[in-house]
ChimeraX commands (.cxc) that place a marker at each C-alpha (Angstrom):
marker #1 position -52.50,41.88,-112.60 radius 0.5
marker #1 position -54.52,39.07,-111.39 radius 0.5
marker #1 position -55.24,37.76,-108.28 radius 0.5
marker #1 position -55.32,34.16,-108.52 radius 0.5
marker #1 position -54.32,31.77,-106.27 radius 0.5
marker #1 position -52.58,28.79,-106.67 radius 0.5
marker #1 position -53.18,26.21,-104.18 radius 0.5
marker #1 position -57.09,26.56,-104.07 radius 0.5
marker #1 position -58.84,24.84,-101.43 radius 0.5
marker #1 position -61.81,22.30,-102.53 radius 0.5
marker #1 position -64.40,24.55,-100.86 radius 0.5
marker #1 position -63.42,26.62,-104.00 radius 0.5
marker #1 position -64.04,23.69,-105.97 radius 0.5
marker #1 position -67.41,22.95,-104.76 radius 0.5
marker #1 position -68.54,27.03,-104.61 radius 0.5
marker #1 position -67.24,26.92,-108.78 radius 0.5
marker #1 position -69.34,23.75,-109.31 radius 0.5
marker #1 position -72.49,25.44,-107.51 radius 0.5
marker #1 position -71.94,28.52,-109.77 radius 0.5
marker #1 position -72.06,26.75,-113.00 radius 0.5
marker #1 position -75.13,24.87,-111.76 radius 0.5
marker #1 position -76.74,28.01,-110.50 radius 0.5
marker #1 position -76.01,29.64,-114.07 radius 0.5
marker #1 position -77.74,26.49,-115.59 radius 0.5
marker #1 position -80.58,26.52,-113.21 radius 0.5
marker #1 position -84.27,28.14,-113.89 radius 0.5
marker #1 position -83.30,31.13,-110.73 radius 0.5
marker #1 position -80.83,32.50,-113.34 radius 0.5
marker #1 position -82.76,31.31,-116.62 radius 0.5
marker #1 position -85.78,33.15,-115.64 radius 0.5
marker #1 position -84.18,36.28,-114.99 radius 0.5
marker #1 position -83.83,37.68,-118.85 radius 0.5
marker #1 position -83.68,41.66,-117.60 radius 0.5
marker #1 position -80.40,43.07,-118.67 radius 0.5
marker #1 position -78.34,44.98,-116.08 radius 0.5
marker #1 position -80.05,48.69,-117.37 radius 0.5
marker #1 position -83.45,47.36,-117.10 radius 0.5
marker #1 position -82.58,45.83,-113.31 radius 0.5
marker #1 position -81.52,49.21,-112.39 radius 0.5
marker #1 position -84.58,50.60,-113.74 radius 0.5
marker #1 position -86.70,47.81,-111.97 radius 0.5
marker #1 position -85.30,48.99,-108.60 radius 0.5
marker #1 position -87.77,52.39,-109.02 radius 0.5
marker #1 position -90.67,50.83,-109.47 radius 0.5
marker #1 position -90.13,46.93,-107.31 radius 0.5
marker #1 position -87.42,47.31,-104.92 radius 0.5
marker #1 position -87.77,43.87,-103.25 radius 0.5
marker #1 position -88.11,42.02,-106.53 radius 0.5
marker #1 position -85.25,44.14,-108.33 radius 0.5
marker #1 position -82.96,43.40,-105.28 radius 0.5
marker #1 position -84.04,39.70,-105.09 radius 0.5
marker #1 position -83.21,39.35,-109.00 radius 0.5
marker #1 position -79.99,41.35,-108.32 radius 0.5
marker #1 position -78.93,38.82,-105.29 radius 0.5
marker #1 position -79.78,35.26,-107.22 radius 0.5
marker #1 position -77.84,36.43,-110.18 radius 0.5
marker #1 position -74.49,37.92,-109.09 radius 0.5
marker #1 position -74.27,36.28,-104.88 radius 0.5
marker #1 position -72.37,33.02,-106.30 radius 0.5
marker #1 position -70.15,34.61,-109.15 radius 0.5
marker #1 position -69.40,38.04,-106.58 radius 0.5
marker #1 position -68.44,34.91,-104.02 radius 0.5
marker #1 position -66.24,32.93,-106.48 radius 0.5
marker #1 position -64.50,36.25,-107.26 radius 0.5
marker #1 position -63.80,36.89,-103.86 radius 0.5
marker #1 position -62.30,33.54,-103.53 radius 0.5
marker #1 position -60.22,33.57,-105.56 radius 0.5
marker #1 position -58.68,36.97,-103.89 radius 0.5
marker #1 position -58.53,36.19,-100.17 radius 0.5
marker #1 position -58.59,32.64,-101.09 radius 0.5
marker #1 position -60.95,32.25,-98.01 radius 0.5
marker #1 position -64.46,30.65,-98.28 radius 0.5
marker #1 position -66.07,31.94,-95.21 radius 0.5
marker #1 position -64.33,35.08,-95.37 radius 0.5
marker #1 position -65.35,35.46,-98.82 radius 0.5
marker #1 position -69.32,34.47,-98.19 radius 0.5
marker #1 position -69.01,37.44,-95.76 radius 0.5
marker #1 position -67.59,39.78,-97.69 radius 0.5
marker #1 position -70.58,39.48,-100.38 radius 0.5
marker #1 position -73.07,39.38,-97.73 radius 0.5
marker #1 position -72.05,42.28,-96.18 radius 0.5
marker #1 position -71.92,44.10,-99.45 radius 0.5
marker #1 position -75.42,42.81,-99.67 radius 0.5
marker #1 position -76.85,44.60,-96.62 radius 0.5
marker #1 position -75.30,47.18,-97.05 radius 0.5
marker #1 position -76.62,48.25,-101.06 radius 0.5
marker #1 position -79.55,47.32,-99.45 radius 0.5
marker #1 position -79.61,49.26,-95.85 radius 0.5
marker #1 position -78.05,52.14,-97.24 radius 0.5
marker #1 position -80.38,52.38,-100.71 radius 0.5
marker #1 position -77.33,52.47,-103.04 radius 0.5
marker #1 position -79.58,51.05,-105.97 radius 0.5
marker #1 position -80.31,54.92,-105.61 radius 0.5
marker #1 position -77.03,56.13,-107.02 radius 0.5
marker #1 position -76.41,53.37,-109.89 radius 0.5
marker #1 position -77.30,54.28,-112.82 radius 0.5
marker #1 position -76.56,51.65,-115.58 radius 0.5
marker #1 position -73.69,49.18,-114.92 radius 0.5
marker #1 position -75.05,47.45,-111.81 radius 0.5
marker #1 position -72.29,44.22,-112.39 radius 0.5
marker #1 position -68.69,46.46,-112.34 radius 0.5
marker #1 position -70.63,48.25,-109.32 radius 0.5
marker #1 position -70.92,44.78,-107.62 radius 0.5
marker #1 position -67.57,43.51,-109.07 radius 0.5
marker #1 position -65.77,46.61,-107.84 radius 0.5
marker #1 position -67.12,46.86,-104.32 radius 0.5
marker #1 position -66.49,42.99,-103.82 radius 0.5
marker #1 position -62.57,43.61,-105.05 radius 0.5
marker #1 position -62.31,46.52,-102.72 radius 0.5
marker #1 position -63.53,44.36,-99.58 radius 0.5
marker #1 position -61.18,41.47,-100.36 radius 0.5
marker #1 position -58.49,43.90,-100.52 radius 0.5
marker #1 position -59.24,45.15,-97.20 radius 0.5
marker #1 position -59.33,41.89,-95.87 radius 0.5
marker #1 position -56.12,41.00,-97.15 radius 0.5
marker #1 position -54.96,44.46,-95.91 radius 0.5
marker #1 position -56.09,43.51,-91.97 radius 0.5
marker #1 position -54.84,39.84,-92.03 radius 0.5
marker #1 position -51.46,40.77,-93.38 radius 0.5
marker #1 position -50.93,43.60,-90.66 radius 0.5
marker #1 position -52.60,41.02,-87.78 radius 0.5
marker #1 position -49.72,38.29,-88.90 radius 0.5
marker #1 position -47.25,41.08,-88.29 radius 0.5
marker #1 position -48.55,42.54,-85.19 radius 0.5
marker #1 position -48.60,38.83,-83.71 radius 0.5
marker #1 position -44.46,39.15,-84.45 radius 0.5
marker #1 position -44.89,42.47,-82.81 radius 0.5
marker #1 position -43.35,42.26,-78.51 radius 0.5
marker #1 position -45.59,43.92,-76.17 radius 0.5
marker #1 position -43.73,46.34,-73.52 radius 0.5
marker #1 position -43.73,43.44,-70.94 radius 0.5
marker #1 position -42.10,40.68,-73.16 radius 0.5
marker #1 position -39.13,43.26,-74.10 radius 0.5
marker #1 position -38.43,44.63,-71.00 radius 0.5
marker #1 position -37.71,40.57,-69.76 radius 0.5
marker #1 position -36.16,40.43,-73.00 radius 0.5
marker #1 position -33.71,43.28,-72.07 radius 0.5
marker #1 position -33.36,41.79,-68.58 radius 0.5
marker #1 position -32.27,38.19,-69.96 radius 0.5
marker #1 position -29.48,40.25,-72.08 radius 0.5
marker #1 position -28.69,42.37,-69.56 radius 0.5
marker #1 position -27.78,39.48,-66.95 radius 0.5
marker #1 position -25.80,37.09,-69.78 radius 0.5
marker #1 position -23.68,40.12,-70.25 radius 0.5
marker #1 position -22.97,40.75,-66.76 radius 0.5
marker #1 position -22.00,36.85,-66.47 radius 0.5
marker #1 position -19.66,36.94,-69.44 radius 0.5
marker #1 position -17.96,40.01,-68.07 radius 0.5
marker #1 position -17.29,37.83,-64.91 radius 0.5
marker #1 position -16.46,35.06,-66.61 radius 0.5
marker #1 position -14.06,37.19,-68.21 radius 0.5
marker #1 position -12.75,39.09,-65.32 radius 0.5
marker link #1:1,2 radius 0.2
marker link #1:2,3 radius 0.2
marker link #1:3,4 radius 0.2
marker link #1:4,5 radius 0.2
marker link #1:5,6 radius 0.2
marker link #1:6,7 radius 0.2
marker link #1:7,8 radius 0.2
marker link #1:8,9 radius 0.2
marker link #1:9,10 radius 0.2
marker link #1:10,11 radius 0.2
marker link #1:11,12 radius 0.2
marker link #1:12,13 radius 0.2
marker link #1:13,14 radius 0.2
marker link #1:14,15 radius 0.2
marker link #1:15,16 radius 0.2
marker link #1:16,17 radius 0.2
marker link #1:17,18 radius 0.2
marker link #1:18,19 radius 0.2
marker link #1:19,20 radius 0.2
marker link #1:20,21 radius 0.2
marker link #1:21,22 radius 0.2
marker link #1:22,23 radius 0.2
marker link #1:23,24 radius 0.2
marker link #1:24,25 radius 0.2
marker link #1:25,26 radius 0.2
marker link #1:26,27 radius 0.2
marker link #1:27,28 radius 0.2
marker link #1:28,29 radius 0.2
marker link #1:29,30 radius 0.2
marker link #1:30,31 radius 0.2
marker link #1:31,32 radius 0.2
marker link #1:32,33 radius 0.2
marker link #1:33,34 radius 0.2
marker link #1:34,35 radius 0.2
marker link #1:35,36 radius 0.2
marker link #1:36,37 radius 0.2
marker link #1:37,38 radius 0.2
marker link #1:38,39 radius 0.2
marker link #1:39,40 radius 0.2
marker link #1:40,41 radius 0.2
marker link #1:41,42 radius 0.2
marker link #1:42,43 radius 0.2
marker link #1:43,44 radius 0.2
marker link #1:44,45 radius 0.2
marker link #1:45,46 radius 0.2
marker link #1:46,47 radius 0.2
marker link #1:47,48 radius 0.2
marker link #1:48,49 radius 0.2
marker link #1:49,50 radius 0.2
marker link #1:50,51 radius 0.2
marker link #1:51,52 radius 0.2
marker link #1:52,53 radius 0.2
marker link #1:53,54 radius 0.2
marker link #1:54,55 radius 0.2
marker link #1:55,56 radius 0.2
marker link #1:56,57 radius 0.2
marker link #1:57,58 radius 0.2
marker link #1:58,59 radius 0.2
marker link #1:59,60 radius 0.2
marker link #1:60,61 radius 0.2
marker link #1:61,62 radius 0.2
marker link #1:62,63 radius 0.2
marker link #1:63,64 radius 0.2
marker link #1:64,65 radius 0.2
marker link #1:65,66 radius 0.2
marker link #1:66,67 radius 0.2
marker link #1:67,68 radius 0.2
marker link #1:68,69 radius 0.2
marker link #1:69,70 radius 0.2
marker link #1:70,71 radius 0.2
marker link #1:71,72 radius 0.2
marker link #1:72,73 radius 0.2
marker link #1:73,74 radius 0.2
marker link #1:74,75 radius 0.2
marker link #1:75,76 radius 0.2
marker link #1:76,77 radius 0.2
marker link #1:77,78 radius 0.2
marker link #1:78,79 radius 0.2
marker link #1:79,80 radius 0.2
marker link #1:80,81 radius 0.2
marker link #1:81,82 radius 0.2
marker link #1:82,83 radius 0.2
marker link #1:83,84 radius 0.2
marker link #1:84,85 radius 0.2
marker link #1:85,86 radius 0.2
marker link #1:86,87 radius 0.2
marker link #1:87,88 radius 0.2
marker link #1:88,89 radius 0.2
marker link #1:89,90 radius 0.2
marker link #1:90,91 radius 0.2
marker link #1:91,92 radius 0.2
marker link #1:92,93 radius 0.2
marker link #1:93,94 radius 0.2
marker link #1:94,95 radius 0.2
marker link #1:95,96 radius 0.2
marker link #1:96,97 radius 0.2
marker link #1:97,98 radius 0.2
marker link #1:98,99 radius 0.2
marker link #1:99,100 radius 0.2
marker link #1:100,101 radius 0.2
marker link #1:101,102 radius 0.2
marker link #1:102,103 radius 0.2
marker link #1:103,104 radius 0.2
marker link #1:104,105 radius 0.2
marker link #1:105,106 radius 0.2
marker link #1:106,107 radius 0.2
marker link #1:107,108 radius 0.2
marker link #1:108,109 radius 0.2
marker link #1:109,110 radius 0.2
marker link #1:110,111 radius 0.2
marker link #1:111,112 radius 0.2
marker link #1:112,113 radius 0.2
marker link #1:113,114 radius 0.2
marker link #1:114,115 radius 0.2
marker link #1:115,116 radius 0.2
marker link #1:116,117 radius 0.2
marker link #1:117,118 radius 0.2
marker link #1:118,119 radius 0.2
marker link #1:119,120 radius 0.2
marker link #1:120,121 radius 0.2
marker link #1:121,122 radius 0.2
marker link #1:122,123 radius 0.2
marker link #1:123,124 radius 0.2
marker link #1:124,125 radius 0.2
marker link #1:125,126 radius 0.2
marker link #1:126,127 radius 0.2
marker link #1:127,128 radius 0.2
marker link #1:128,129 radius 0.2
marker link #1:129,130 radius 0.2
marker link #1:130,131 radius 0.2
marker link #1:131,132 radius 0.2
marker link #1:132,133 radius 0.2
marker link #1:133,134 radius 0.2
marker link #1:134,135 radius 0.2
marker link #1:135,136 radius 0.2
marker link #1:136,137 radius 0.2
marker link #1:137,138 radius 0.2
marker link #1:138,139 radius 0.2
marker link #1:139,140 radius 0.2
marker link #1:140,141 radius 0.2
marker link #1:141,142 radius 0.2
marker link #1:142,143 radius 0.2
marker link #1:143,144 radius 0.2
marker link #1:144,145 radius 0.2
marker link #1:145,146 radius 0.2
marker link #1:146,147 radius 0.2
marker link #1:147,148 radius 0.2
marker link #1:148,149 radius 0.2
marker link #1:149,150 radius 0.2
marker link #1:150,151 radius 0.2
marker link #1:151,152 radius 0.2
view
């Protein structure tokens, strides 16, 4: 089951486009360590290991997100908060070789979420507050009472 969207917006577009340059550009090309030896880096350079671990995966773990929620800014937050939060919370700790389905899997979870909350916001805003039924009951309330005149 995919996920795919589609009517894509162009900031899609444009994020795919920056993605492909990114992969073509000297941040990604001078970054040869393989997803094991990343992991590995993160005991001995933290910062560096994280910084590697940000430049190669923030665009592709954005596009991917995309093309879930198929929302940009909603997206971009969803991979920065995943972001801060392998970093706050030290989970380069507890990964032990496959740093990428980690990243892949967390992102996916997220979007799903997000989905999750906008889908039950749309159908709380369909949703009547006490107030609006009670004048809702009223309103029925006094056309019946007419039509039984009308019909008396």
């Amino acid at each position: 089951m995919t996920f795919y969207h589609k009517n894509i917006n162009k900031k899609y577009y444009i994020l795919r486009f920056l993605c492909y340059f990114a992969l073509h550009n000297s941040i990604i090309k001078m970054n040869h360590l393989t997803d094991k030896e990343l992991v590995s880096l993160f005991s001995t350079d933290k910062e560096r290991a994280f910084n590697l671990f940000f430049q190669r995966y923030y665009i592709r773990l954005c596009m991917y997100a995309v093309q879930i929620t198929d929302d940009f800014s909603e997206s971009e937050d969803i991979v920065q908060s995943f972001f801060i939060s392998f970093w706050e919370k030290k989970l380069y700790k507890t990964i032990t070789d496959n740093l990428k389905g980690y990243a892949y899997l967390c992102i996916r979870n997220a979007s799903l979420k997000f989905i999750e909350k906008r889908e039950k916001i749309d159908s709380s805003d369909i949703l009547l507050n006490e107030e609006e039924y009670l004048c809702i009951c009223e309103s029925l309330e006094e056309n019946e009472r007419e039509q039984k005149e009308k019909e008396l």
